[in-house]
KENUPA-148304 format. One line per field, with one value per atom (N, C-alpha, C): atom name; residue number from 1; x, y, z; residue in three letters. Coordinates in steps of 0.05 Angstrom, whole numbers, plus 32768, in hexadecimal, padded with zeros to 4 digits. Layout:
% KENUPA-148304
atomo: c(CA  ...);
num: c(NUM  ...);
x: c(X  ...);
y: c(Y  ...);
z: c(Z  ...);
residuo: c(ALA  ...);
//
This chain:
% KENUPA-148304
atomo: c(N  CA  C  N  CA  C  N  CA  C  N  CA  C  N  CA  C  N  CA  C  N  CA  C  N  CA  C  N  CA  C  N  CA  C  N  CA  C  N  CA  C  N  CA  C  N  CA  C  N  CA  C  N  CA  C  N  CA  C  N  CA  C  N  CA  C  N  CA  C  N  CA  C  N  CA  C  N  CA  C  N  CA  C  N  CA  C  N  CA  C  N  CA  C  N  CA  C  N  CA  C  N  CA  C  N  CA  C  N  CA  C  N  CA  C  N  CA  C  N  CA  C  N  CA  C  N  CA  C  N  CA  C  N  CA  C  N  CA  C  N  CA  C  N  CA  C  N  CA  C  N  CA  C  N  CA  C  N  CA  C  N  CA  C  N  CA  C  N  CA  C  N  CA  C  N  CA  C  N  CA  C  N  CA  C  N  CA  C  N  CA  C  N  CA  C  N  CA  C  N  CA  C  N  CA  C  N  CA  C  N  CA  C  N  CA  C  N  CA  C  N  CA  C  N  CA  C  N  CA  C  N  CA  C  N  CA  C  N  CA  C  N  CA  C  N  CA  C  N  CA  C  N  CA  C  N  CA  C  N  CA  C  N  CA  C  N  CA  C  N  CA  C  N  CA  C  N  CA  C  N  CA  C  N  CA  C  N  CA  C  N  CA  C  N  CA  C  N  CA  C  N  CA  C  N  CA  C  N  CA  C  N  CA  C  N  CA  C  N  CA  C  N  CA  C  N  CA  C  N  CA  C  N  CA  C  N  CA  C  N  CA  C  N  CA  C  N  CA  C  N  CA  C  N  CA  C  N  CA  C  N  CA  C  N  CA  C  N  CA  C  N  CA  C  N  CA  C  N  CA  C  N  CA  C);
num: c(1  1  1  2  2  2  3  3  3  4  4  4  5  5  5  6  6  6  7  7  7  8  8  8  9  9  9  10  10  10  11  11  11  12  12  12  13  13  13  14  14  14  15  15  15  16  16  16  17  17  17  18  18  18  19  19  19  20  20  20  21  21  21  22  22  22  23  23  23  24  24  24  25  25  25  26  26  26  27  27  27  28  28  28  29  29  29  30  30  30  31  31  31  32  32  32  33  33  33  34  34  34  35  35  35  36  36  36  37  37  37  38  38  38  39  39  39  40  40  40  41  41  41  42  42  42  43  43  43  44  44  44  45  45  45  46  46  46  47  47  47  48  48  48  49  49  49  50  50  50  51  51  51  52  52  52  53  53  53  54  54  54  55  55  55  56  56  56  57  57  57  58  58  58  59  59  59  60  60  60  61  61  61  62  62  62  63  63  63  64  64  64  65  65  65  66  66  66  67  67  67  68  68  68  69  69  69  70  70  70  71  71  71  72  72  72  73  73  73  74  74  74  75  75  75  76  76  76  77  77  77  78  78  78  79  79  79  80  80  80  81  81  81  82  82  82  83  83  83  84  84  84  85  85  85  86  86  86  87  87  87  88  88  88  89  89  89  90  90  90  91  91  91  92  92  92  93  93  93  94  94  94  95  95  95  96  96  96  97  97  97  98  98  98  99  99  99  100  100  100  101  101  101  102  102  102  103  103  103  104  104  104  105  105  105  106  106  106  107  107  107  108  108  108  109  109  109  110  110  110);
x: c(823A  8250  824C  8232  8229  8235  8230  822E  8255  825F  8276  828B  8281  828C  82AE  82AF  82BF  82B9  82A3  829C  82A1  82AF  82C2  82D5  82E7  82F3  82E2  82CA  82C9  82B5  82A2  829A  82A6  82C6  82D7  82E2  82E8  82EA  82D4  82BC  82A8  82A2  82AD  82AC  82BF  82D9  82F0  82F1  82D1  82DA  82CA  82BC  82A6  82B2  82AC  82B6  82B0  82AE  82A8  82C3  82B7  82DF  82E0  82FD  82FE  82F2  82EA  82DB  82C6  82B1  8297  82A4  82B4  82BF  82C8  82D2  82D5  82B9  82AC  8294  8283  8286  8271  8288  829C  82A8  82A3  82A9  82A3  8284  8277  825A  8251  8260  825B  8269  8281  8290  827D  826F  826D  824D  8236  8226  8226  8239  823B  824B  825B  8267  8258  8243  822F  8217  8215  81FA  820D  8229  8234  8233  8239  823B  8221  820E  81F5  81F2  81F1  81EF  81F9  8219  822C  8223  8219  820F  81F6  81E6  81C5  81C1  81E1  81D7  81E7  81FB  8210  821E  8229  8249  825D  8256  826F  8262  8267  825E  826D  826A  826E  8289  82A2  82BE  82BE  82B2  82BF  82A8  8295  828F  829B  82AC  82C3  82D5  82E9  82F8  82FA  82D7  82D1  82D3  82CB  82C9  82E4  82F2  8316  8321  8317  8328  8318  8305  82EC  82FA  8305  831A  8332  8341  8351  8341  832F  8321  8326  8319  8311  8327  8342  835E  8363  835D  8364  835C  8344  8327  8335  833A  8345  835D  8376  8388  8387  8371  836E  8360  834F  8345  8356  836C  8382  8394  839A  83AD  839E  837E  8372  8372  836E  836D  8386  8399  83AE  83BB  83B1  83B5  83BC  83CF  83D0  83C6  83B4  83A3  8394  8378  8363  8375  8385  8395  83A4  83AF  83BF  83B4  8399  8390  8387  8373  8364  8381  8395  83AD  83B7  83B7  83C6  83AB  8391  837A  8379  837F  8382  83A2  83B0  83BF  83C1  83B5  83A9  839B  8386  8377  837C  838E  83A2  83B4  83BA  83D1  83BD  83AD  83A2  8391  8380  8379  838B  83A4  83C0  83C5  83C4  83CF  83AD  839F  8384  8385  8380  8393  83AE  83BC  83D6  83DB  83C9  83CE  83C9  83C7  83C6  83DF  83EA  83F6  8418  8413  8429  8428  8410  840F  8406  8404  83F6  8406  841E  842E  842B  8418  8411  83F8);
y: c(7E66  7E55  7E47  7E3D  7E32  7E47  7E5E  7E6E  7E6E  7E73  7E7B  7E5F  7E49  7E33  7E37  7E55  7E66  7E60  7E6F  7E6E  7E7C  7E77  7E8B  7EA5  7E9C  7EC5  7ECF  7ED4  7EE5  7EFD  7EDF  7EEE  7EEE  7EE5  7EF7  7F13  7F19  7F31  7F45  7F32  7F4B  7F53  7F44  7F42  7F58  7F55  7F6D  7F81  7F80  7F9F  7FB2  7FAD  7FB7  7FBC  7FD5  7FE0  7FCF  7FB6  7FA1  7F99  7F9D  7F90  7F75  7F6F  7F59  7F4A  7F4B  7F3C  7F29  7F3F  7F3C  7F31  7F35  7F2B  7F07  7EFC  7EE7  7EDA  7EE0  7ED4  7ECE  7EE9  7EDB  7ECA  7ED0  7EB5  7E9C  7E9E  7E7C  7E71  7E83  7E82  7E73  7E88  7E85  7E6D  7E6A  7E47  7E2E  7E31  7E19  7E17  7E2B  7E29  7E16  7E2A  7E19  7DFD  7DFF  7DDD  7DD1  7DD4  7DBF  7DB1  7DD1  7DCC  7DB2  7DBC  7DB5  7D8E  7D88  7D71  7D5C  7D6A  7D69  7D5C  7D6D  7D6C  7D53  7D5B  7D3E  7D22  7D25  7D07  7CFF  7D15  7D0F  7D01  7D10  7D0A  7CEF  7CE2  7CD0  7CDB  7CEF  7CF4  7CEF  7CF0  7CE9  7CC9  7CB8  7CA4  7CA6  7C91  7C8B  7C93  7C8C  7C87  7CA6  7CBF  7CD3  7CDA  7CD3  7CD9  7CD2  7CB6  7CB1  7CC7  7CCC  7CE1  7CFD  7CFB  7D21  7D19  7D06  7D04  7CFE  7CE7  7CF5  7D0A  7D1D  7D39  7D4E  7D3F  7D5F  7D6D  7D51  7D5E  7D7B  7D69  7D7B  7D95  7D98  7DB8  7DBA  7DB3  7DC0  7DCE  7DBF  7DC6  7DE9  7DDB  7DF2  7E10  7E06  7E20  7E2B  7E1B  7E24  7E37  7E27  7E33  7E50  7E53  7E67  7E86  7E72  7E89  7E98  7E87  7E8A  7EAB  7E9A  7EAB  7EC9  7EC7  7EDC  7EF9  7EE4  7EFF  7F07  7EF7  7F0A  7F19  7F1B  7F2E  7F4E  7F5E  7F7B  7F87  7F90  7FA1  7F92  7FA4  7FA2  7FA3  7FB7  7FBE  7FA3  7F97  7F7C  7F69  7F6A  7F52  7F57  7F6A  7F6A  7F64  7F72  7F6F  7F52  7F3C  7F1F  7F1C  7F1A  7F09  7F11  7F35  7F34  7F28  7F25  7F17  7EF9  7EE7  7ED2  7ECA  7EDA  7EE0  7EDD  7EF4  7EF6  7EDF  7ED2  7EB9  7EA8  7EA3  7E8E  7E90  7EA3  7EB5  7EA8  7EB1  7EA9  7E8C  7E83  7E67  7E5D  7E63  7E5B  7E61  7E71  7E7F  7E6D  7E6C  7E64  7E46  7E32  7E19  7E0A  7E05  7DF5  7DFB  7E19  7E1F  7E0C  7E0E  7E06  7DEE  7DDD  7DBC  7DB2  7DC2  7DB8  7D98  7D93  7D83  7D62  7D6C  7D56  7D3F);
z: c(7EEF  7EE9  7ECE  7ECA  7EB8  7E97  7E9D  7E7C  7E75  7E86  7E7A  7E82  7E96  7E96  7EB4  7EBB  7EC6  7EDE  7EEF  7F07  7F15  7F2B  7F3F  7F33  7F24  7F29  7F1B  7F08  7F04  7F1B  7F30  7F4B  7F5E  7F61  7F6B  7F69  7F4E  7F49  7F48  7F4A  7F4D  7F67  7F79  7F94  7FA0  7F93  7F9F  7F93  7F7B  7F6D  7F88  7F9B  7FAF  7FBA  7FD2  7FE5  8002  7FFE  8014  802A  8041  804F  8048  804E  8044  8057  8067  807A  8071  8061  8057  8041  8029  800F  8021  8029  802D  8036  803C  804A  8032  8023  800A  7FF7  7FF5  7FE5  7FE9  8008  8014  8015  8012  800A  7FF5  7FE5  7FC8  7FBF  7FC4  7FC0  7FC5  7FEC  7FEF  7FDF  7FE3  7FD1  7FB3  7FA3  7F86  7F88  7F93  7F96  7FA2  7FB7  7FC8  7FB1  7FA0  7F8F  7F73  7F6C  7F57  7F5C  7F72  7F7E  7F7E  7F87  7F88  7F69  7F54  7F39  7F24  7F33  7F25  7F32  7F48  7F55  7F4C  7F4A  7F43  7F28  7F14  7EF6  7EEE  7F05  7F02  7EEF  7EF2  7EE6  7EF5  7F0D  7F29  7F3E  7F41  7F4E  7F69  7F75  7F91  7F93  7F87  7F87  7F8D  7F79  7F7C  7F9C  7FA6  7FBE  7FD2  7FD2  7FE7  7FE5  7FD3  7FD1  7FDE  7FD9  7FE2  7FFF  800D  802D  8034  8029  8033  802C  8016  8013  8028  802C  803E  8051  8067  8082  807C  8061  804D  804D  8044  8036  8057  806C  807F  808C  8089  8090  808B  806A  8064  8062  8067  806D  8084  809A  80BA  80B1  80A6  80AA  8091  807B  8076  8082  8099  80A9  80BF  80BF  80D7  80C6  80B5  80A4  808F  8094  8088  8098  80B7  80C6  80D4  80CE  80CE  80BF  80A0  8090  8099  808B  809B  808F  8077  8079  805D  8064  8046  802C  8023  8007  7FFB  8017  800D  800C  8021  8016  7FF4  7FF0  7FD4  7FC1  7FC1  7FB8  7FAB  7FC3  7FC7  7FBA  7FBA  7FAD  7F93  7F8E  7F6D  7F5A  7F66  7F5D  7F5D  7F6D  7F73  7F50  7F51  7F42  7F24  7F1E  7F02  7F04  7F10  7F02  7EFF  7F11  7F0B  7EE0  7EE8  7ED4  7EB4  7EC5  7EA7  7EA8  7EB3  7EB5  7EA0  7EA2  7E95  7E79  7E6E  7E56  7E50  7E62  7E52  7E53  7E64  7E63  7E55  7E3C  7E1B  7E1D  7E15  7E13  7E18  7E32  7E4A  7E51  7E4F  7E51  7E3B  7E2A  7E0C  7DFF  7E05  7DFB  7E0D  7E27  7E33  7E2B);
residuo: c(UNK  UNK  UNK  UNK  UNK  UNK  UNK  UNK  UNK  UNK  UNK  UNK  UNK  UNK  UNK  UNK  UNK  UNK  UNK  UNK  UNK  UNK  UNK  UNK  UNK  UNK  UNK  UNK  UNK  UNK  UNK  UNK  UNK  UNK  UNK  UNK  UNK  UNK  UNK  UNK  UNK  UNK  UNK  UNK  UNK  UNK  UNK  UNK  UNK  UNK  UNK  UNK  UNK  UNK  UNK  UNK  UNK  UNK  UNK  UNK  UNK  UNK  UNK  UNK  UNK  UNK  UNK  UNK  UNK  UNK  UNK  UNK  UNK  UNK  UNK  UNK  UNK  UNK  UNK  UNK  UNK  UNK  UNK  UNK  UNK  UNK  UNK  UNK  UNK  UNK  UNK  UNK  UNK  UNK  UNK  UNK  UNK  UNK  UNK  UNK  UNK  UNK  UNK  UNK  UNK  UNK  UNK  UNK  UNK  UNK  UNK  UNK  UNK  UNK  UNK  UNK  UNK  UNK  UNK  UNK  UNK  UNK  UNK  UNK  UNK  UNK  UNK  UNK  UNK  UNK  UNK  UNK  UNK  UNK  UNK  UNK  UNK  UNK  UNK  UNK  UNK  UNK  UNK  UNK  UNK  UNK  UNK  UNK  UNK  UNK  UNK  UNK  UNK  UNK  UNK  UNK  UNK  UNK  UNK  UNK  UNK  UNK  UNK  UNK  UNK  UNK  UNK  UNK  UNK  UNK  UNK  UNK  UNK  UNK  UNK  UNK  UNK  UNK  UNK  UNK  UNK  UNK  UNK  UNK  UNK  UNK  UNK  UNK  UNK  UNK  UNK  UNK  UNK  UNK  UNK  UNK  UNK  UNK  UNK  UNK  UNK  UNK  UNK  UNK  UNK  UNK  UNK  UNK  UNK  UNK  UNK  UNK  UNK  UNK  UNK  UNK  UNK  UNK  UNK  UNK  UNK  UNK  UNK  UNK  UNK  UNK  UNK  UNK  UNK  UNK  UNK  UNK  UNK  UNK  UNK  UNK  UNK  UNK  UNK  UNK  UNK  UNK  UNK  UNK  UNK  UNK  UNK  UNK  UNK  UNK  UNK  UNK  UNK  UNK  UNK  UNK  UNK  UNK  UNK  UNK  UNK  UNK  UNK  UNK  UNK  UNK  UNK  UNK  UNK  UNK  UNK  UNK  UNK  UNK  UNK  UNK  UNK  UNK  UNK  UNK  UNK  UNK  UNK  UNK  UNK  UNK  UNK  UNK  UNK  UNK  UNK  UNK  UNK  UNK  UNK  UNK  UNK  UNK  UNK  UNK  UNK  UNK  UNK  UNK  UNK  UNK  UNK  UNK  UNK  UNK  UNK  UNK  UNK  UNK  UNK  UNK  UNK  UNK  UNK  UNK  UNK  UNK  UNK  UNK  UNK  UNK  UNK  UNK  UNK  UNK);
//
């Protein structure tokens, strides 16, 4: 995360370039998310870049993630096949991707 300042898509995409089901591909995402954000947390608190205020925050938004972890696992496995999921995550992927690239661009005037 550290070299390119990026993080996530680019070991997302290295993740759906594999012949992995998506089964196994979500498991190491969620892996791989809570890992680096547990350690990232860890880091911003240790060095005081984040103080107490933003540790209240994370404990009223935590329930939030958890919501939404649930209702993503609800809606993962009802997906209809491998093709659409890799599909919906590479396009997921690419806007986000563009919106990164293009946001100076597009909020630059803010």
């Amino acid at each position: 995360m550290a070299t390119t300042s990026v993080g996530g898509p680019p070991v997302l995409l290295y993740l759906l370039s594999g012949n992995d089901p998506p089964l196994v591909n979500r498991a190491n995402v969620v892996t791989y998310y809570f890992l680096t954000q547990f350690l990232l947390i860890v880091i911003v608190l240790a060095t005081g870049v984040a103080g107490i205020d933003a540790l209240a925050r994370a404990a009223v938004l935590f329930p939030v993630m958890i919501l939404g972890a649930w209702v993503g696992g609800l809606a993962f496995h009802g997906l209809a096949s491998e093709r659409l999921y890799r599909n919906v995550a590479l396009v997921i992927l690419f806007v986000t991707g563009l919106f990164g690239l293009l946001r100076n661009w597009l909020f630059g005037w803010m």
